[in-house]
C-alpha positions as CSV (number, residue, x, y, z in Angstrom):
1,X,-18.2,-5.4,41.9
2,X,-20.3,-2.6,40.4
3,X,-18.6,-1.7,36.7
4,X,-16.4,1.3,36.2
5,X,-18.3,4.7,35.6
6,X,-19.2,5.9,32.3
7,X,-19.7,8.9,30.5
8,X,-19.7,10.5,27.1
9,X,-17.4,13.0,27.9
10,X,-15.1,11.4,30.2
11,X,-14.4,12.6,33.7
12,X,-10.2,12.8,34.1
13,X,-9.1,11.9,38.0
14,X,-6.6,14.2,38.2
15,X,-5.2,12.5,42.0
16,X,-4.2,9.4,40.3
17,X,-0.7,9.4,39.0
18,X,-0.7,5.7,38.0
19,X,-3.5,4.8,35.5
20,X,-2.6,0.5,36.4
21,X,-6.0,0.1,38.9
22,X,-8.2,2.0,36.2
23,X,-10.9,-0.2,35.2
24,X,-10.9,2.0,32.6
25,X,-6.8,1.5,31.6
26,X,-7.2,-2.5,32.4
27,X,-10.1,-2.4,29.3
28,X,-8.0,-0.7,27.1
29,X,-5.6,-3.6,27.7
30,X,-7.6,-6.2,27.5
31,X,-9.1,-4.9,24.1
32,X,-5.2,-4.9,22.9
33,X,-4.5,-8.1,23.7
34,X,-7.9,-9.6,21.8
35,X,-7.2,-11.1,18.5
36,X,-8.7,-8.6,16.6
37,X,-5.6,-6.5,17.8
38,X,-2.7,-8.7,18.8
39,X,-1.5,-9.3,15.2
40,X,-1.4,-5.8,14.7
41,X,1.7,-3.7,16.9
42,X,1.0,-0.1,15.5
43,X,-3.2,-0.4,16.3
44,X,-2.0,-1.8,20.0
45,X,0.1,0.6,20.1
46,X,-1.9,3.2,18.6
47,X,-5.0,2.6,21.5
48,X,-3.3,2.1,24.1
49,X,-1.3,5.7,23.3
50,X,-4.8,7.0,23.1
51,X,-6.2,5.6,26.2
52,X,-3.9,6.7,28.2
53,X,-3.3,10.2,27.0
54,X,-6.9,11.1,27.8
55,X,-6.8,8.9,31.3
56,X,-3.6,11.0,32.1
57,X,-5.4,14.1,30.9
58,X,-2.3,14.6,28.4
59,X,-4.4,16.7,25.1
60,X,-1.2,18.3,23.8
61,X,-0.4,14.3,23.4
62,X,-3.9,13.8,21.1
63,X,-3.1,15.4,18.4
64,X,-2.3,14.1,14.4
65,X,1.2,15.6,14.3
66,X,1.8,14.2,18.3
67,X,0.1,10.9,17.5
68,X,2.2,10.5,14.3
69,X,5.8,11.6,16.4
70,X,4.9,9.1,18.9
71,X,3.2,6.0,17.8
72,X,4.1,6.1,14.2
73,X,8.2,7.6,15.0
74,X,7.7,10.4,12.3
75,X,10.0,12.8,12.6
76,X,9.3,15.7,14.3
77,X,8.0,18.4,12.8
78,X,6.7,15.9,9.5
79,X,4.0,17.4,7.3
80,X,0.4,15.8,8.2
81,X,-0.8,16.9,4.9
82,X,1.7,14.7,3.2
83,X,1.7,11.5,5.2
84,X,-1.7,10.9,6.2
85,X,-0.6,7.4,8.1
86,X,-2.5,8.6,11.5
87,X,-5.7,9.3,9.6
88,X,-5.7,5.7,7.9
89,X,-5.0,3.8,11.0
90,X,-7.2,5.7,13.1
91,X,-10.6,4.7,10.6
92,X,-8.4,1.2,11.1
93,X,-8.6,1.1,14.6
94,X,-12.5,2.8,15.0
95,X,-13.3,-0.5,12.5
96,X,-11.4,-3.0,14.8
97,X,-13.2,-1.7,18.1
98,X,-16.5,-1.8,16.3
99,X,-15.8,-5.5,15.7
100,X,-14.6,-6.4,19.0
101,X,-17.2,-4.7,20.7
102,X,-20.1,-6.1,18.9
103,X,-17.9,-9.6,18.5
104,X,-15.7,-11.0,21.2
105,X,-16.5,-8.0,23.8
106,X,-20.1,-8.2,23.4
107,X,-21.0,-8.8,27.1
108,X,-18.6,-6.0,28.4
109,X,-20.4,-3.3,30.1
110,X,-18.4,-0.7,29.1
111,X,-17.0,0.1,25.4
112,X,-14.4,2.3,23.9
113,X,-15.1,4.7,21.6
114,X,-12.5,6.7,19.9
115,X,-15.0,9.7,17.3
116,X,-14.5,10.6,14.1
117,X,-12.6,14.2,13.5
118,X,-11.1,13.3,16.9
119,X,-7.9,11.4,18.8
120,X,-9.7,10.8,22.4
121,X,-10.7,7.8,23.9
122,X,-14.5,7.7,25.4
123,X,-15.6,5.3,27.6
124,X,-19.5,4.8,27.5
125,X,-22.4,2.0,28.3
126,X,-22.4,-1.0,26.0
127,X,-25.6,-1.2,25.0
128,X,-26.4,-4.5,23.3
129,X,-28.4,-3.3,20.3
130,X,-30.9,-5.8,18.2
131,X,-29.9,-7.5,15.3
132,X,-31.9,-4.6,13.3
133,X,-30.0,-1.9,14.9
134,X,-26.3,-3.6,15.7
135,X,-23.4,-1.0,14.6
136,X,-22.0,-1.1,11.4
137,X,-18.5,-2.7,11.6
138,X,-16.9,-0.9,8.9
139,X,-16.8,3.4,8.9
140,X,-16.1,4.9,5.6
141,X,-15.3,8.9,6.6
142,X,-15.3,9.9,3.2
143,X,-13.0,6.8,2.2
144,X,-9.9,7.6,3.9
145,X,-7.6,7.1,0.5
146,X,-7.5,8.4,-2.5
147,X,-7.5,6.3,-5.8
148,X,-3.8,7.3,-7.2
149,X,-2.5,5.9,-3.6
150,X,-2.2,2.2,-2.9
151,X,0.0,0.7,-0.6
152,X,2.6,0.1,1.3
153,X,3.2,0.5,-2.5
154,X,2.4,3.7,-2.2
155,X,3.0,7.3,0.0
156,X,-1.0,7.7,0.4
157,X,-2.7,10.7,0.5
158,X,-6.0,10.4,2.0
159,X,-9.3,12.3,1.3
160,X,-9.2,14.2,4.9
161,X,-11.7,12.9,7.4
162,X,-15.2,14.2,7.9
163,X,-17.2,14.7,10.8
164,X,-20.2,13.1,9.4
165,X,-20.9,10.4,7.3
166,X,-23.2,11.1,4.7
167,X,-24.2,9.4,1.7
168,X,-23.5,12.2,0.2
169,X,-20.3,12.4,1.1
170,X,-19.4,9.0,-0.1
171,X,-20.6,9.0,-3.1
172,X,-18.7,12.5,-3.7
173,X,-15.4,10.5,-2.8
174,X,-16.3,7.5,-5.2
175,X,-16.6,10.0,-8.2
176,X,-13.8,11.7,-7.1
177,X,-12.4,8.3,-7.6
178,X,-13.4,7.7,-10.7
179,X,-12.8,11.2,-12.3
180,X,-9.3,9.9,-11.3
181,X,-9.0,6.6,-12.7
182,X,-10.9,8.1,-15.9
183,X,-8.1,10.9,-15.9
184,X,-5.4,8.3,-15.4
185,X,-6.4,6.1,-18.1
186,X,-6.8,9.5,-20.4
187,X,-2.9,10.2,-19.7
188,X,-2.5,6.3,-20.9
189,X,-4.4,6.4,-24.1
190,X,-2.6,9.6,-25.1
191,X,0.8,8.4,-24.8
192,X,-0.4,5.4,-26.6
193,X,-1.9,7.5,-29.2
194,X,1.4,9.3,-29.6
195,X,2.9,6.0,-30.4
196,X,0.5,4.8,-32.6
197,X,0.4,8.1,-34.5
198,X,4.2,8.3,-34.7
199,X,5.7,8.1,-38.4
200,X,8.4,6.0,-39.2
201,X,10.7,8.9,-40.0
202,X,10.9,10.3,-36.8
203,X,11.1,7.5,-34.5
204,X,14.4,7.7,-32.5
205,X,17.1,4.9,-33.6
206,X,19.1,5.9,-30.5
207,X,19.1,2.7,-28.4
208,X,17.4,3.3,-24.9
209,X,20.5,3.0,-21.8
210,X,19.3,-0.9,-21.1
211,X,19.4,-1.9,-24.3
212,X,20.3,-4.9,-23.5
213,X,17.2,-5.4,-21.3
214,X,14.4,-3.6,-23.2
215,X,15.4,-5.7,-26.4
216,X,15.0,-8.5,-24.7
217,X,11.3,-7.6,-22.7
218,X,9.9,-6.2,-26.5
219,X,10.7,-8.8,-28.8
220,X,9.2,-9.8,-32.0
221,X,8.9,-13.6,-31.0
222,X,6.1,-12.6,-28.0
223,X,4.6,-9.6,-27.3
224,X,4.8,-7.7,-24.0
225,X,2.3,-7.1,-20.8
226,X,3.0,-3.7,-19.3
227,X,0.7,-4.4,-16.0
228,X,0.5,-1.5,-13.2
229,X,-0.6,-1.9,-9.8
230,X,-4.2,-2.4,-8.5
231,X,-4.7,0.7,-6.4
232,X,-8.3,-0.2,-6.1
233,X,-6.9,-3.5,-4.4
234,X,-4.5,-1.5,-2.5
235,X,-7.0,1.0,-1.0
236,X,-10.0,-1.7,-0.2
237,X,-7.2,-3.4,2.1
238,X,-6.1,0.0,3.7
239,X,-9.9,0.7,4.6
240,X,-11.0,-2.4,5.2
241,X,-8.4,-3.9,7.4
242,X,-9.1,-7.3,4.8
243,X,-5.7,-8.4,3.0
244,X,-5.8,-10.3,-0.4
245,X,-4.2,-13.4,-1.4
246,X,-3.6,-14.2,-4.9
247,X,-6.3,-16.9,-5.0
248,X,-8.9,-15.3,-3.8
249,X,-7.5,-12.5,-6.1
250,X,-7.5,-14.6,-9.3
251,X,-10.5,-15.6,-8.7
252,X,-12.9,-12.6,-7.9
253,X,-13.6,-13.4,-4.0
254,X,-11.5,-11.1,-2.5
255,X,-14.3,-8.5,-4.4
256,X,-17.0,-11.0,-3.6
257,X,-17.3,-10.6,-0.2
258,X,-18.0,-6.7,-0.4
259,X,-21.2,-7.8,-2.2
260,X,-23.2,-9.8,1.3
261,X,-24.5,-7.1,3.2
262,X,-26.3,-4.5,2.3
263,X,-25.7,-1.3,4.1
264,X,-24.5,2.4,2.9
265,X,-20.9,1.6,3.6
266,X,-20.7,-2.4,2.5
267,X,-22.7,-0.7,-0.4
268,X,-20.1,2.1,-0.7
269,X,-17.4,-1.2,-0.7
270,X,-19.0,-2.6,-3.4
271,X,-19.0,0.1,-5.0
272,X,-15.4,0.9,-4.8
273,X,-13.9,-2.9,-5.0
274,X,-15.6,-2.2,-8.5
275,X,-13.1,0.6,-9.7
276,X,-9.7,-0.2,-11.2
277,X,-7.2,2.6,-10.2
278,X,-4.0,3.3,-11.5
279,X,-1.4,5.4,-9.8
280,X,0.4,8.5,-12.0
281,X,3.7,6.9,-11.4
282,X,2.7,3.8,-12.9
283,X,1.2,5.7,-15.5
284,X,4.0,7.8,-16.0
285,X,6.2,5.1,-15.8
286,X,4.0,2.6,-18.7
287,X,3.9,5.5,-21.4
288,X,7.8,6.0,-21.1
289,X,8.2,2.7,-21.6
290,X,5.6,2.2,-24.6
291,X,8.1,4.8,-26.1
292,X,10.9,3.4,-26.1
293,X,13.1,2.8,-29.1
294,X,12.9,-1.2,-28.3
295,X,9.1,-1.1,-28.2
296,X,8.6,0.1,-31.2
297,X,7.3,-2.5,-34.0
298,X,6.1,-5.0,-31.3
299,X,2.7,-5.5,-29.7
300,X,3.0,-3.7,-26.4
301,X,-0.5,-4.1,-24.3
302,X,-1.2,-2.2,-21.1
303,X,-2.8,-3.9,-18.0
304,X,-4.2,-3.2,-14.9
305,X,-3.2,-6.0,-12.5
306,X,-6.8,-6.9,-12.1
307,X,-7.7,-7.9,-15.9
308,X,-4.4,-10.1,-15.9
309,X,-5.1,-13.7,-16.5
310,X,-2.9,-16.4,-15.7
311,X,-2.2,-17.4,-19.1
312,X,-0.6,-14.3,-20.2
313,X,2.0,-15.2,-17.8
314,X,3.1,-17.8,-19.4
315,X,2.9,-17.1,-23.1
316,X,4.2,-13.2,-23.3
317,X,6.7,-11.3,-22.1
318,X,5.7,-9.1,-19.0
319,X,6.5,-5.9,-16.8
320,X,5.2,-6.1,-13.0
321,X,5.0,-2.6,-11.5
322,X,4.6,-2.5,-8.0
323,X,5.0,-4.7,-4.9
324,X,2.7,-7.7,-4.4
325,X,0.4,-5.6,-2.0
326,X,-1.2,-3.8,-4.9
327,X,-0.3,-6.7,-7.4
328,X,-0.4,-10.3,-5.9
329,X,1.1,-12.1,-9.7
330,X,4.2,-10.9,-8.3
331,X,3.8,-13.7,-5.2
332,X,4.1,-16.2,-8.6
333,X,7.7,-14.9,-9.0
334,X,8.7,-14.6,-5.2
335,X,9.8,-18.2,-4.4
336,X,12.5,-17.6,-6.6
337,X,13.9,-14.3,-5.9
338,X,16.7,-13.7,-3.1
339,X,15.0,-10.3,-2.2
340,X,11.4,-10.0,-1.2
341,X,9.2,-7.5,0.1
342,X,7.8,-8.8,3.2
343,X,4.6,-7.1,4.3
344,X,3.9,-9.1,7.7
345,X,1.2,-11.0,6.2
346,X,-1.5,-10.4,9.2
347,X,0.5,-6.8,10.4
348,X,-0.2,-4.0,9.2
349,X,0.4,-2.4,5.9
350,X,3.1,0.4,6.9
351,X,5.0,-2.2,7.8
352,X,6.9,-3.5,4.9
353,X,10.4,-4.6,4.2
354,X,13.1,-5.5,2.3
355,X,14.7,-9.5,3.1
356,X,17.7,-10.7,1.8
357,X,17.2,-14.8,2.1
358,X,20.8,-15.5,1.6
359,X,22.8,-12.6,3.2
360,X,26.4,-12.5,1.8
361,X,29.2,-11.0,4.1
362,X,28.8,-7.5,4.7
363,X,25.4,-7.8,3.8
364,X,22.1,-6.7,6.2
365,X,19.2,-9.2,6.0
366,X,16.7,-6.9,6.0
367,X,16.5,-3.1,4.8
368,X,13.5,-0.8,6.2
369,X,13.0,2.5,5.0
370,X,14.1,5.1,7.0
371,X,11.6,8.3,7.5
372,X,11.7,9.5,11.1
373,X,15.4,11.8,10.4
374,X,17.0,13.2,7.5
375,X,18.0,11.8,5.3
376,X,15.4,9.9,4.3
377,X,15.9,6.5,2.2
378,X,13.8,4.0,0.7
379,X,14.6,0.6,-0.9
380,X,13.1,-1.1,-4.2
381,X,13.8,-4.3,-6.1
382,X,14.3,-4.8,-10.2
383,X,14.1,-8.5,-11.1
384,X,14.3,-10.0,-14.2
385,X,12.8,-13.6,-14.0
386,X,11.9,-16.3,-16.2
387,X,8.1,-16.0,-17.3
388,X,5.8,-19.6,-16.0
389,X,6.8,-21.8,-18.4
390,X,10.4,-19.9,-19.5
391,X,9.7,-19.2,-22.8
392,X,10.0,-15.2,-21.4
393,X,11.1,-13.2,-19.5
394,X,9.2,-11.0,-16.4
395,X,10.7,-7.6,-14.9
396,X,9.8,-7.1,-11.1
397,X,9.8,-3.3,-10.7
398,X,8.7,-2.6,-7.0
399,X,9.5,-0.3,-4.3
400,X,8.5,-0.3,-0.2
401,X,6.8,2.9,-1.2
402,X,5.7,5.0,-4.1
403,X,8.9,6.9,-4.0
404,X,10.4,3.5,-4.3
405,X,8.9,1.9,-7.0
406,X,9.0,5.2,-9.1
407,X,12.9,5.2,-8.4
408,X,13.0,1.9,-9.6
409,X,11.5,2.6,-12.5
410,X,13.2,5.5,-13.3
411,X,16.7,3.6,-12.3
412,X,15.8,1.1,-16.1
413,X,14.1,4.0,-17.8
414,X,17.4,6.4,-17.1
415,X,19.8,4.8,-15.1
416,X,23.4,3.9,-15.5
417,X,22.5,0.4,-15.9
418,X,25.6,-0.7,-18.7
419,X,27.7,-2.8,-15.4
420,X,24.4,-4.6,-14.7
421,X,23.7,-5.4,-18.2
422,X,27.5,-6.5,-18.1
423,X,27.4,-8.5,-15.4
424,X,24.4,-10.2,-16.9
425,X,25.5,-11.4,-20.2
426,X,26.9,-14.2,-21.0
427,X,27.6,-15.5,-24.3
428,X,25.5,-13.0,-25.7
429,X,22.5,-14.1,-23.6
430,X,21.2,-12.2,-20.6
431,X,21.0,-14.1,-17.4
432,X,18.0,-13.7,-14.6
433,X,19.1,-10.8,-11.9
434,X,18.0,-9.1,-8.7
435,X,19.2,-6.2,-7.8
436,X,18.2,-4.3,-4.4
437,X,18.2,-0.2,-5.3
438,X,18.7,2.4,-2.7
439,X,17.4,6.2,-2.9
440,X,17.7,9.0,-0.5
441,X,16.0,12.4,-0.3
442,X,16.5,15.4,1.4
443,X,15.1,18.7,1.0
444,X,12.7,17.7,-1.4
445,X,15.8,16.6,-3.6
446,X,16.2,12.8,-4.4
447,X,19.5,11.4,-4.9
448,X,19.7,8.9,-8.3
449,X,19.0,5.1,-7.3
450,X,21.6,3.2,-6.9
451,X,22.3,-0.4,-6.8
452,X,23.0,-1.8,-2.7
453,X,22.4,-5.3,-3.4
454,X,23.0,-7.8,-6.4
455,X,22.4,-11.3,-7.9
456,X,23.1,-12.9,-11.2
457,X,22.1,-16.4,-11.9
């Protein structure tokens, strides 16, 4: 049988209203169910939308904002500016067909092509090329993230697209990078430098609205880890489809492996899997704690998840901000905890949530954020867990999203936390807890976190 025509600009046949005998359509399906898509529901999902919107001849259907409605179930009308999730998985999904196509579909005559600054599918001649000249597997179109963004952890906000990729270009979006992270770490030095620099006489003696807790985190018997999220991590996953255990985190391989080929994006990789972002909310959310009343006379030191070593988790006090996506200690602390951020190991990274082990009656076992209608909730978790060898203790602050984990932290910072520090004492002690927080927003208003879910040990 002679192989399906090809083109570069692909012919629609209009007289067709079923797309199922396409050779074209039965590719697209057999590419979904390969294993370099199988595992992931929203990239199936995501081609096969594609494929069939340009077979159909459907363009008012290949668009961001219809591509987002549709295969992502935004709600209508959302602001592509804000929520770039379309962008990221379609540099996700150009990736995954570069690798099947030079991989497992090697020998097919045809290949699917989906270009950058575009949402079409095109369906041209495989050409074999040499080992010199094989496509590069991995597209950098400006790096599709930007370095205060990490995530699941995180709302992202990507650098937009561009239609050409230029060395240029990538090395503009790496310093744009690192003018961020330097600015970041600026905004952490000053508040520190505020501390440092306060006098005695006009420190506040009002006691911070978890008391309770904060006096128990700074204490003069250890001093205290305040470790924010790796949004490098987080955005070398989002762009290179490669997920991170804590292993291969702890020690250095994850990064390793950006280092073996040398080509202008695997050097761009490299590049970037060198950086150590912070977001602004974890920033934000480190110098207000650094300031409170508890802190102050006690060695406070501020981390990046990626300079953490094992030891300090065992001999100090420590504060975890963010989910294990852009911090992987936090899988230390997991087998322990009734609520866990689940992130579908091999899935994809939109799709995170909340799972209550041991639901009690009235209960839900799992809570999944809810942004296709208003009003819009998240979900986030505050822990507070023995340290490794108990001598400590370790708050969990993490959220299914940015929004999340910055409610979380804002619910300790300013919260009415007294009933959960009263439930938590006994005889004068605090107890480990997990608590399961709930936010809403609508019209740019968020309401106060509050807690859904509880446990005290």
């Amino acid at each position: 049988m002679s192989p399906p025509a090809v083109n570069s600009e692909i012919v629609l046949d209009q007289g067709h209203s079923s797309i199922e005998d396409d050779p074209r359509w039965q590719l697209a399906v057999k590419v979904s169910e390969s294993s370099h898509f199988c595992k992931s529901t929203l990239l199936v999902q995501f081609l096969l939308f594609i494929c069939e919107s340009t077979l159909n001849g459907s363009p008012d259907r290949l668009t961001e904002q219809a591509i987002g409605e549709h295969v992502f179930r935004r709600r209508p009308g959302y602001s592509t500016g804000e929520d770039n999730i379309v962008r990221s998985y379609a540099h996700r999904l150009r990736s995954r067909l570069d690798q099947y196509f030079q991989q497992q579909g090697g020998n097919e005559p045809v290949r699917i092509r989906i270009p950058r600054g575009a949402y079409i599918a095109i369906f041209e001649e495989n050409f074999r090329p040499s080992t010199e000249s094989a496509p590069k597997p991995l597209e950098l179109d400006g790096l599709e993230a930007s370095g205060s963004s990490c995530l699941p952890d995180d709302e992202k906000r990507d650098i937009p697209e561009t239609s050409a990729t230029t060395r240029e270009g990538k090395a503009s979006a790496i310093s744009w990078l690192k003018m961020l992270s330097l600015s970041l770490a600026l905004i952490l030095l000053g508040g520190l430098a505020g501390w440092k620099l306060r006098s005695p006489f006009h420190q506040s003696v009002t006691s911070s609205p978890a008391h309770t807790l904060w006096s128990q985190i700074f204490s003069s018997r250890a001093g205290t880890f305040i470790v924010t999220a790796d949004n490098g991590l987080g955005v070398l996953q989002d762009v290179s489809g490669r997920y991170a255990n804590l292993h291969d985190y702890m020690d250095g391989s994850y990064f390793a492996q950006f280092d073996k080929e040398d080509t202008p994006e695997h050097r761009t990789m490299h590049r970037l899997s060198r950086e150590r972002l912070t977001s602004v909310a974890d920033s934000a959310a480190a110098a207000a704690m650094v300031l409170l009343p508890e802190a102050s006379g006690h060695p406070v030191r501020l981390r990046n998840a990626r300079t953490l070593q094992l030891s300090d988790l065992k001999q100090s006090n420590l504060i975890l901000l963010g989910s294990s996506y852009g911090d992987p200690w936090v899988t230390l602390f997991e087998p322990g905890m009734n609520f866990q951020i689940n992130y579908h190991a091999l899935g994809d990274t939109y799709e995170s949530e909340i799972i209550n082990r041991n639901p009690r009656k009235g209960e839900e076992p799992v809570y999944i954020n809810n942004s296709t209608s208003a009003p819009y909730t998240t979900y986030a978790i505050v822990a507070m867990m023995p340290n490794l060898d108990r001598s400590g203790w370790v708050l969990l602050i993490e959220g299914l999203t940015m929004a999340g984990t910055e409610a979380a932290a804002d619910f300790v910072l300013h919260g009415n936390v007294a009933p959960l520090m009263q439930d938590a004492m006994s005889h004068g002690s605090l107890r480990p807890f997990e608590v399961v927080l709930k936010t809403t927003n609508l019209d740019s208003e968020s309401s106060p976190p509050s807690i859904l879910l509880q446990r005290v040990y």
